[in-house]
C-alpha positions as CSV (number, residue, x, y, z in Angstrom):
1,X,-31.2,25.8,-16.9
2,X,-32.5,23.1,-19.3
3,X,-33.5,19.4,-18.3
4,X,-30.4,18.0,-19.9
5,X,-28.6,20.1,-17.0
6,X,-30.9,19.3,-14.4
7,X,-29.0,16.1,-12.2
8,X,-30.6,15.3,-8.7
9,X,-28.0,14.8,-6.1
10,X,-28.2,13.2,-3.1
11,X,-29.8,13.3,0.1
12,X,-26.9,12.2,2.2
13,X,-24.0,10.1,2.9
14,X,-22.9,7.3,4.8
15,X,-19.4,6.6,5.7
16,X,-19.1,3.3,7.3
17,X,-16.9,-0.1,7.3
18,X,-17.3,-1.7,3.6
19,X,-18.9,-5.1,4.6
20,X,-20.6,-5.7,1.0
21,X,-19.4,-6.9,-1.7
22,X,-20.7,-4.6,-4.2
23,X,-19.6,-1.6,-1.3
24,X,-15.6,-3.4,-1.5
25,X,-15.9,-3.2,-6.1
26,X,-17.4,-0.1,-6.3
27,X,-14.2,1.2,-3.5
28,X,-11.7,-0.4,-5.6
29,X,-12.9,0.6,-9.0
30,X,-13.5,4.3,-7.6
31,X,-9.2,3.6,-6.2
32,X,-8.5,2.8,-9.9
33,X,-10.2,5.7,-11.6
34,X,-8.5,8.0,-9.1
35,X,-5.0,6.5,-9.1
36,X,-4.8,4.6,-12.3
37,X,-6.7,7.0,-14.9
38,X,-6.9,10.1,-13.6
39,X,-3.5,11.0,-11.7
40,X,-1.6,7.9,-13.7
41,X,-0.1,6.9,-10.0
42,X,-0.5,3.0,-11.5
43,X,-0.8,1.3,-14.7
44,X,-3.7,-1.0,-14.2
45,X,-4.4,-1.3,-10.5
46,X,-3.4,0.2,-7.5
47,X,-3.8,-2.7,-5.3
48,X,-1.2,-4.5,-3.0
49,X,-0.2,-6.9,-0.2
50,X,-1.9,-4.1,2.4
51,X,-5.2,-4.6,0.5
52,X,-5.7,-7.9,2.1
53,X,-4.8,-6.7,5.8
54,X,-6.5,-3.4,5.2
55,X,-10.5,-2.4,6.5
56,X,-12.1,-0.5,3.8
57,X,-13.9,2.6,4.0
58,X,-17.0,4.1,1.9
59,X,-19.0,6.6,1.7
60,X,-22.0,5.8,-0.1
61,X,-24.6,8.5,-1.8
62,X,-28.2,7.8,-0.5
63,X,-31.3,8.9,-2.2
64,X,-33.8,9.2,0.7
65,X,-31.7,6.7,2.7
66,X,-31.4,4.6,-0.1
67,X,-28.0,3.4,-0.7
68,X,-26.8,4.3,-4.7
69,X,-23.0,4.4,-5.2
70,X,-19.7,4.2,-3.5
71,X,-18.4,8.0,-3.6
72,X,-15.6,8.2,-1.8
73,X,-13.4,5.7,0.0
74,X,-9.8,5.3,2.4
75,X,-8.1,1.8,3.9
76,X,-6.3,1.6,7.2
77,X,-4.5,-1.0,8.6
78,X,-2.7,-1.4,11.8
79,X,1.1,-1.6,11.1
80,X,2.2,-2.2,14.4
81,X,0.9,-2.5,18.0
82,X,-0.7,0.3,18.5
83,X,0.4,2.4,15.3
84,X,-2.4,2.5,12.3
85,X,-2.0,4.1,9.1
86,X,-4.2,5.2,6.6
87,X,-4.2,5.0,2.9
88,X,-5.6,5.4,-0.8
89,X,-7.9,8.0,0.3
90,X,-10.6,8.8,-2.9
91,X,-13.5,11.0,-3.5
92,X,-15.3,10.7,-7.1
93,X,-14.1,14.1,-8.6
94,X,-17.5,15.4,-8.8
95,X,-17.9,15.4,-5.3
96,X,-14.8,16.7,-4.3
97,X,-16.1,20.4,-3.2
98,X,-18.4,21.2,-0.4
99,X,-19.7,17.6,0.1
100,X,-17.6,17.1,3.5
101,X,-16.9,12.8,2.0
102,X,-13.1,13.6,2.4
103,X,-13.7,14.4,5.9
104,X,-15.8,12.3,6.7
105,X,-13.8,9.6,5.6
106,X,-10.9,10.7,7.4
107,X,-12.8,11.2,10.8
108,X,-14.5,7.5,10.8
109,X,-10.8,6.3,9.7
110,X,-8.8,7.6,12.7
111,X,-11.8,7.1,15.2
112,X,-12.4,4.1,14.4
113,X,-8.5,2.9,14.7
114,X,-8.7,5.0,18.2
115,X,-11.5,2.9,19.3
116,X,-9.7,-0.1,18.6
117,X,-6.5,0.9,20.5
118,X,-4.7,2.8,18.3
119,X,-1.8,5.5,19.9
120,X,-0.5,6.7,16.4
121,X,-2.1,7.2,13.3
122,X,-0.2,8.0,10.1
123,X,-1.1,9.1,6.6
124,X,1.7,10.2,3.4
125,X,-0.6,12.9,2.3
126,X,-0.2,14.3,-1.3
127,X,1.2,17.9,-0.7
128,X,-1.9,19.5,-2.4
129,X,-3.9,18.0,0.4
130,X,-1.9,19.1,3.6
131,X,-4.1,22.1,4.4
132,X,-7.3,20.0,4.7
133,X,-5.5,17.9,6.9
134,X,-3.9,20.6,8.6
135,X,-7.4,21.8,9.1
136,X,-8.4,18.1,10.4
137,X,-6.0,18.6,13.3
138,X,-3.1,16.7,11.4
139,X,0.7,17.4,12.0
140,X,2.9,17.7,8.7
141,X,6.5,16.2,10.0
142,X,8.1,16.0,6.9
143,X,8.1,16.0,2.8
144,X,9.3,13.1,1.0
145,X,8.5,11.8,-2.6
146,X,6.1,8.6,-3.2
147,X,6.2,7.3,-7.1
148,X,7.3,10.3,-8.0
149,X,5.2,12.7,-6.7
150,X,5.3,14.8,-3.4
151,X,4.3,13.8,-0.3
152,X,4.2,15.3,3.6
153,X,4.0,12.7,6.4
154,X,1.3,13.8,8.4
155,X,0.4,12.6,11.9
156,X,-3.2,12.9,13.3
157,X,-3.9,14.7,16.6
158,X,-5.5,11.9,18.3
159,X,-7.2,14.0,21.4
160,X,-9.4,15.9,18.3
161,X,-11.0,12.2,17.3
162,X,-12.6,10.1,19.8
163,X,-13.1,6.6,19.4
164,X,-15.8,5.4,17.5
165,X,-16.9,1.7,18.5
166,X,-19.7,1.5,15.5
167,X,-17.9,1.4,12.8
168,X,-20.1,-0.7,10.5
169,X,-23.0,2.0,11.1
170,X,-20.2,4.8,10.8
171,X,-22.4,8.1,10.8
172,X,-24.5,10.5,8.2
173,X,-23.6,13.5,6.7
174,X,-26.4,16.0,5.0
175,X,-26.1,15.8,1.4
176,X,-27.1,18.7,-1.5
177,X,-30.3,18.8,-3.7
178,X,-29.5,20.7,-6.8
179,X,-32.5,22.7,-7.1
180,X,-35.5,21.7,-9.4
181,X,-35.3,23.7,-12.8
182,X,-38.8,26.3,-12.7
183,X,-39.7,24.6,-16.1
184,X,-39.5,21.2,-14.3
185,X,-41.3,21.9,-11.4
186,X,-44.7,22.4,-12.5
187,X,-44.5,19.0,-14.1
188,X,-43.3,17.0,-11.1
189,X,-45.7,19.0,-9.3
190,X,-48.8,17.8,-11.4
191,X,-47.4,14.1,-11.2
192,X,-47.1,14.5,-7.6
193,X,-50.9,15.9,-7.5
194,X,-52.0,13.1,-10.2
195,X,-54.5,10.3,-9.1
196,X,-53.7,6.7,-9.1
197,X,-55.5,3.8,-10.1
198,X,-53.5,1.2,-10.7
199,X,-54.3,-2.5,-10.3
200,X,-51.8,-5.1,-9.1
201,X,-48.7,-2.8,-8.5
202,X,-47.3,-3.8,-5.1
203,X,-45.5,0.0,-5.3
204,X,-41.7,-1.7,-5.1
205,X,-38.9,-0.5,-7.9
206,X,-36.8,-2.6,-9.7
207,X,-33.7,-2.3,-10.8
């Protein structure tokens, strides 16, 4: 491995109620890479009236408990009394495998909705997607197609998510550390080691 390969990844993960403003743009930009670029599900946004009813989900990368960048993200909104359904459910594509932010998104989504009274929770789930939802302790009920691609509706198993009434904390998940490259090591190891004398620095970043 050289040090152009070498990419530090993150500590953990937060998945909590958006309440930010840069947490809601970063959500909705990460909805149009997703829908708009990559799967061409939209032209040149995916928003719509249920945006503006909708809570936001994130899940936001954390260096040392440091919030970075939106990662992953899912709306729900309650449709009826009662009945919530979930929606526009994206993970940045680099995360996508062994992170658990798809989960994670989709447990604080339902539990949260149970802990405000919900009895039903619904989802159209791209048909690729059905077995991790299957595996989440959803029920497929039927296929159908949604802009032109297929679909299953899935219902969640309420009983295997219990409410969650902190939503705007949400939880943590344990993130991965790529490994440090053995030719990089030594060096961070002698600027961890190195002696400082600095005069005036208050030891904050800025960015």
């Amino acid at each position: 491995m050289t040090t152009t390969d070498f990419v530090c990844g993150y500590s953990d993960f937060t998945i909590k109620w958006a309440t930010l403003k840069w947490e809601k743009q970063q959500a909705l930009e990460l909805r149009r890479q997703v829908f708009c670029v990559e799967q061409r599900l939209f032209e040149a946004t995916d928003e719509d009236e249920i945006d503006a009813l909708a809570q936001c989900i994130v899940a936001i990368g954390n260096h040392g408990g440091w919030p970075d960048r939106v990662l992953g993200t899912v709306r729900i909104h309650q449709y009826d009394k009662g009945v919530w359904w979930g929606s526009r459910l994206a993970v940045a594509k680099e995360f996508r495998r062994r992170s658990g932010i798809g989960a994670g998104l989709i447990q604080l989504a339902v539990g949260s909705a149970h802990g405000l009274g919900c009895e039903q929770f619904f989802a159209q789930v791209q048909k690729p997607n059905e077995p991790l939802f299957q595996r989440l302790h959803w029920r497929s009920q039927y296929e159908l197609s949604v802009r032109h691609r297929p679909h299953v509706m899935m219902q969640a198993r309420l009983e295997q998510y219990p409410p969650c009434y902190t939503p705007y904390s949400g939880h943590v998940i344990k993130g991965t550390m790529n490994p440090v490259p053995d030719e990089i090591a030594p060096t961070l190891l002698t600027l961890a080691s190195a002696p400082t004398s600095h005069t005036g620095d208050t030891g904050h970043a800025t960015h």
